[in-house]
N, C-alpha and C positions, 0 to 999 in steps of 0.2 A: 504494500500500500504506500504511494508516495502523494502528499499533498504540499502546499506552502506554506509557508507561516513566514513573520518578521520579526527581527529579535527588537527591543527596546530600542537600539540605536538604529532602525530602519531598515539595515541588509536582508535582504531573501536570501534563502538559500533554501534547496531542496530536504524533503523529509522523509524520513523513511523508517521512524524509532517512533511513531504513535503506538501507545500501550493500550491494546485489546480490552485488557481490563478495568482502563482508567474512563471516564467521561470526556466528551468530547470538550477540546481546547487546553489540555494538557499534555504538556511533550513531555518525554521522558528520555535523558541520554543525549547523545549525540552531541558537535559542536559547539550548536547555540547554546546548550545547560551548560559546557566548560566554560564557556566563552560565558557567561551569568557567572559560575563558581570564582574562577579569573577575578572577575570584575568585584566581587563580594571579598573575597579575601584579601586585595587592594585597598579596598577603600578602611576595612576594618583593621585594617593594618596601621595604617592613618589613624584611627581613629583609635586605636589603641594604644600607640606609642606618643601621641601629640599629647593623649590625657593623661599619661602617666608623665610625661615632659610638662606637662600644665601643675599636675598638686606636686610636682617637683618644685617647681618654682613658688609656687604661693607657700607653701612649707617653709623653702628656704630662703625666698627673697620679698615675702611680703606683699600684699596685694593694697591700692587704695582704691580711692575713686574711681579711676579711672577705667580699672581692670573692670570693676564689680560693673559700672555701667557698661561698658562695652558686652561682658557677658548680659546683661537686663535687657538692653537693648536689640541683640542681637538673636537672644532667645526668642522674645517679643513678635520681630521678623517673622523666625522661620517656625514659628510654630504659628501665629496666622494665617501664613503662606501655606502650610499642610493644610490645615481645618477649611479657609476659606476658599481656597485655588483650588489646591489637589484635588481634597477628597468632598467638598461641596458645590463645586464650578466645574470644574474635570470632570472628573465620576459622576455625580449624581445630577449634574446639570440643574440645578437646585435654583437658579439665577443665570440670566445673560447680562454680558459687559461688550462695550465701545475696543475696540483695538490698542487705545491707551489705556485705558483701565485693563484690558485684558496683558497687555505687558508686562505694567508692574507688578500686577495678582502672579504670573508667569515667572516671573524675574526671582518673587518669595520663594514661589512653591519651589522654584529648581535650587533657591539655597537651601533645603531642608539640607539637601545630601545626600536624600532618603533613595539614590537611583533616580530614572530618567521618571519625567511627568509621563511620559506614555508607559513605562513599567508598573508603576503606582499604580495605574487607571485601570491597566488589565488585571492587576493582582487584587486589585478591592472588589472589581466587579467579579471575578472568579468568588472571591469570598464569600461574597453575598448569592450568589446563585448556590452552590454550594457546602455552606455556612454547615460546620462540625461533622458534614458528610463525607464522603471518597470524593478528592476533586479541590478541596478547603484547603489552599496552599497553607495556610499557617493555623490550623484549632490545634488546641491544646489535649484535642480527647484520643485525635489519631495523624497519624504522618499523612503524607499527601500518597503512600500508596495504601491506605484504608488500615495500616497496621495500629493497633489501640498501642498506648504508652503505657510500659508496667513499672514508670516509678513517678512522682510528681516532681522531679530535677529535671528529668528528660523532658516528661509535659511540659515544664517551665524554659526551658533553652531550647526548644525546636521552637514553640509560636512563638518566643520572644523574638529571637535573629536565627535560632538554629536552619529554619525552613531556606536562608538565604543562600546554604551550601548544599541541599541536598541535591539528588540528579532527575531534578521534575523542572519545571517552566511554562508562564502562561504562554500560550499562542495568542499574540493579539490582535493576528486576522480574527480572531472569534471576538477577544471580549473587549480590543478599541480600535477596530476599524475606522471608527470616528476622527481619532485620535492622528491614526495611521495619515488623515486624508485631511489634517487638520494642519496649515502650513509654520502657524506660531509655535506648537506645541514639539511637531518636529523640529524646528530650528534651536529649538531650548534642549529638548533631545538629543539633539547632535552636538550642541555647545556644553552637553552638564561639567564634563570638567571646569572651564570658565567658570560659572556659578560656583562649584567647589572652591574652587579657587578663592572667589572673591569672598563666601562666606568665613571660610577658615582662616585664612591670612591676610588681603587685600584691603579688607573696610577693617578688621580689629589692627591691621599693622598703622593705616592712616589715620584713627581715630589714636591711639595710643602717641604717636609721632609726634602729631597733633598739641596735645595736653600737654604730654609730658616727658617728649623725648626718646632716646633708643631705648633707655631701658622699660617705659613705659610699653614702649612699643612691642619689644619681644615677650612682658607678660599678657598683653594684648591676645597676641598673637595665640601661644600655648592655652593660658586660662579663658582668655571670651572667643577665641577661637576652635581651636580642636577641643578643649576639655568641655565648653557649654555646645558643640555641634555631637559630639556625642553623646551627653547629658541628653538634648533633646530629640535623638535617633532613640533611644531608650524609652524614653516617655509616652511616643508613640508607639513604638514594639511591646509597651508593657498593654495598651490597651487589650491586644491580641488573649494576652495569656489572663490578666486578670478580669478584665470586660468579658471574658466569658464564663470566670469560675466564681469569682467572690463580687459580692454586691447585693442589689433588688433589682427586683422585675415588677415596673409599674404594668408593663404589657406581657400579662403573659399568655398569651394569644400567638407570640411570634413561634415561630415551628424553628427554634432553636435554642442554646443556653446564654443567647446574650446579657447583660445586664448593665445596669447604673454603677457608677463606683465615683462614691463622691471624690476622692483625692484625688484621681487621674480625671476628672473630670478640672479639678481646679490645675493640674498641671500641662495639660495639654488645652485648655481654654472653651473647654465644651466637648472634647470629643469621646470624654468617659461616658456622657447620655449615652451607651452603645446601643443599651435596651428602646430609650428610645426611636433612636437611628433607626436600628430594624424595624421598628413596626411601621416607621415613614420616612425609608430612605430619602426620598427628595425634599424633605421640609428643609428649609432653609435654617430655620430655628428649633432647637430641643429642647428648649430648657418647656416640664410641665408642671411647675411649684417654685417658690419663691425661695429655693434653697437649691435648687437646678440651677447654676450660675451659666450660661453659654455666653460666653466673651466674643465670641467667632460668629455666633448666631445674630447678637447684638450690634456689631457693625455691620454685616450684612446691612440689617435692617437700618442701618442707620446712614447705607450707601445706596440703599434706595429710597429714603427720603432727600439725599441730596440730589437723585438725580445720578447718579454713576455707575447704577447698575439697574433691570427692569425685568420684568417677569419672576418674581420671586417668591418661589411655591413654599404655598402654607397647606399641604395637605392634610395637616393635622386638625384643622379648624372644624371640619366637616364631620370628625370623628364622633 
């Protein structure tokens, strides 16, 4: 059986390793999933050595102002940039924006770090089709080849990042064709090192220089750069594993084990609502109680009062 597919950074290449046993839009093997492994154990590479080079420094040379906002700031960014871009603009098309607006929204989400805007888009929407079933590239109940977890470390480090090395991959001729055919999303796609770049080192080396000079600059750099980008890779990996085991379920209607969890809900700016999510993928806003904080839901709304963004589904109102 040979079909196509296109990996995250746009290349075709021919297929010939679709798994019989897995649901359609899942590769297994071949190239493209080295060519993912590759690319994952790179970036975590980075990300592991920058944060331990990061609480090197704050340890030994002290952090002020400058450091601490640079990390606030830049956290600030790119966890917007996930909530609002990615996974509520991107994925769920929850809202449309203008071509400027759609850049800078473009510009966050690709600082996350989190991989390309079109890999994000296939692997959420796999999620949700999918969700804790054979097919769920990252639940915590079973791998992506249907096999259950027999200890809760493993559950815990596969949905966390584990899922990002195994030898599975979305096909995103299946889950973002959209995406595929989409000219901005690819161009951010094909430039994500840039973004990397500019989040980890580029804005915290100028912001640091800035204030308070080299040395300023290289804790910049280490602590509000690699150590807060993977700080915030984390926060949203943890949705994965905790959003589905520990929390409440205001909706428990949804045909899965999602749930609320209030502290990843305050650390990732609304995207802990996971319970709610599922039940109304597209609403723009989660929060259903006055203890539901969505930070991400709340500008939405408050960038379609200015006029910056329109169409902005409230499916949940109807409920």
């Amino acid at each position: 059986m040979s079909v196509v597919a296109e990996y995250h950074d746009g290349a075709v290449a021919p297929r010939d390793d679709v798994h019989p046993d897995l649901p359609r839009g899942v590769i297994v093997g071949g190239p493209l999933v080295r060519a993912k492994q590759t690319e994952s154990f790179i970036l975590f590479g980075i990300f592991m050595t920058g944060s331990i080079a990061g609480l090197t420094w704050a340890f030994t040379q002290g952090l002020s102002w400058i450091e601490w906002s640079m990390f606030a700031l830049m956290y600030s960014v790119t966890t917007l940039g996930l909530g609002i871009t990615v996974h509520r603009y991107l994925v769920h098309r929850s809202f449309k924006a203008g071509p400027v607006v759609k850049f800078i929204l473009c510009a966050m989400g690709q600082m996350t770090c989190q991989g390309s805007l079109l890999k994000w888009v296939g692997n959420h929407r796999r999620h949700h089709l999918y969700t804790d079933e054979v097919g769920d590239p990252h639940s915590p109940y079973i791998d992506s080849h249907g096999h259950p977890f027999t200890s809760k470390l493993k559950s815990w480090a596969y949905s966390n990042n584990g899922w990002l090395f195994d030898d599975t991959m979305t096909d995103n001729s299946v889950f973002a064709k959209d995406m595929l055919a989409d000219p901005m999303v690819m161009f951010f796609t094909r430039t994500r090192w840039f973004w990397y770049f500019m989040s980890m080192v580029a804005i915290p080396a100028v912001w640091g220089y800035a204030f308070g000079g080299l040395h300023a600059m290289y804790g910049c750099i280490l602590f509000g750069g690699f150590l807060r980008t993977y700080l915030s890779v984390m926060a949203t990996a943890t949705v994965n594993s905790v959003c589905h085991k520990i929390g409440y379920r205001r909706f428990k209607d949804t045909e899965d084990s999602s749930t609320n969890h209030l502290l990843m809900t305050v650390l990732t700016f609304g995207e802990g609502l996971h319970n709610n999510h599922h039940r109304f993928p597209r609403d723009a806003y989660l929060s259903h109680a006055w203890y539901e904080f969505d930070l991400n839901g709340l500008i939405i709304l408050g960038l379609e009062r200015l006029g910056l963004v329109t169409d902005v589904v409230h499916a949940s109102k109807a409920y």
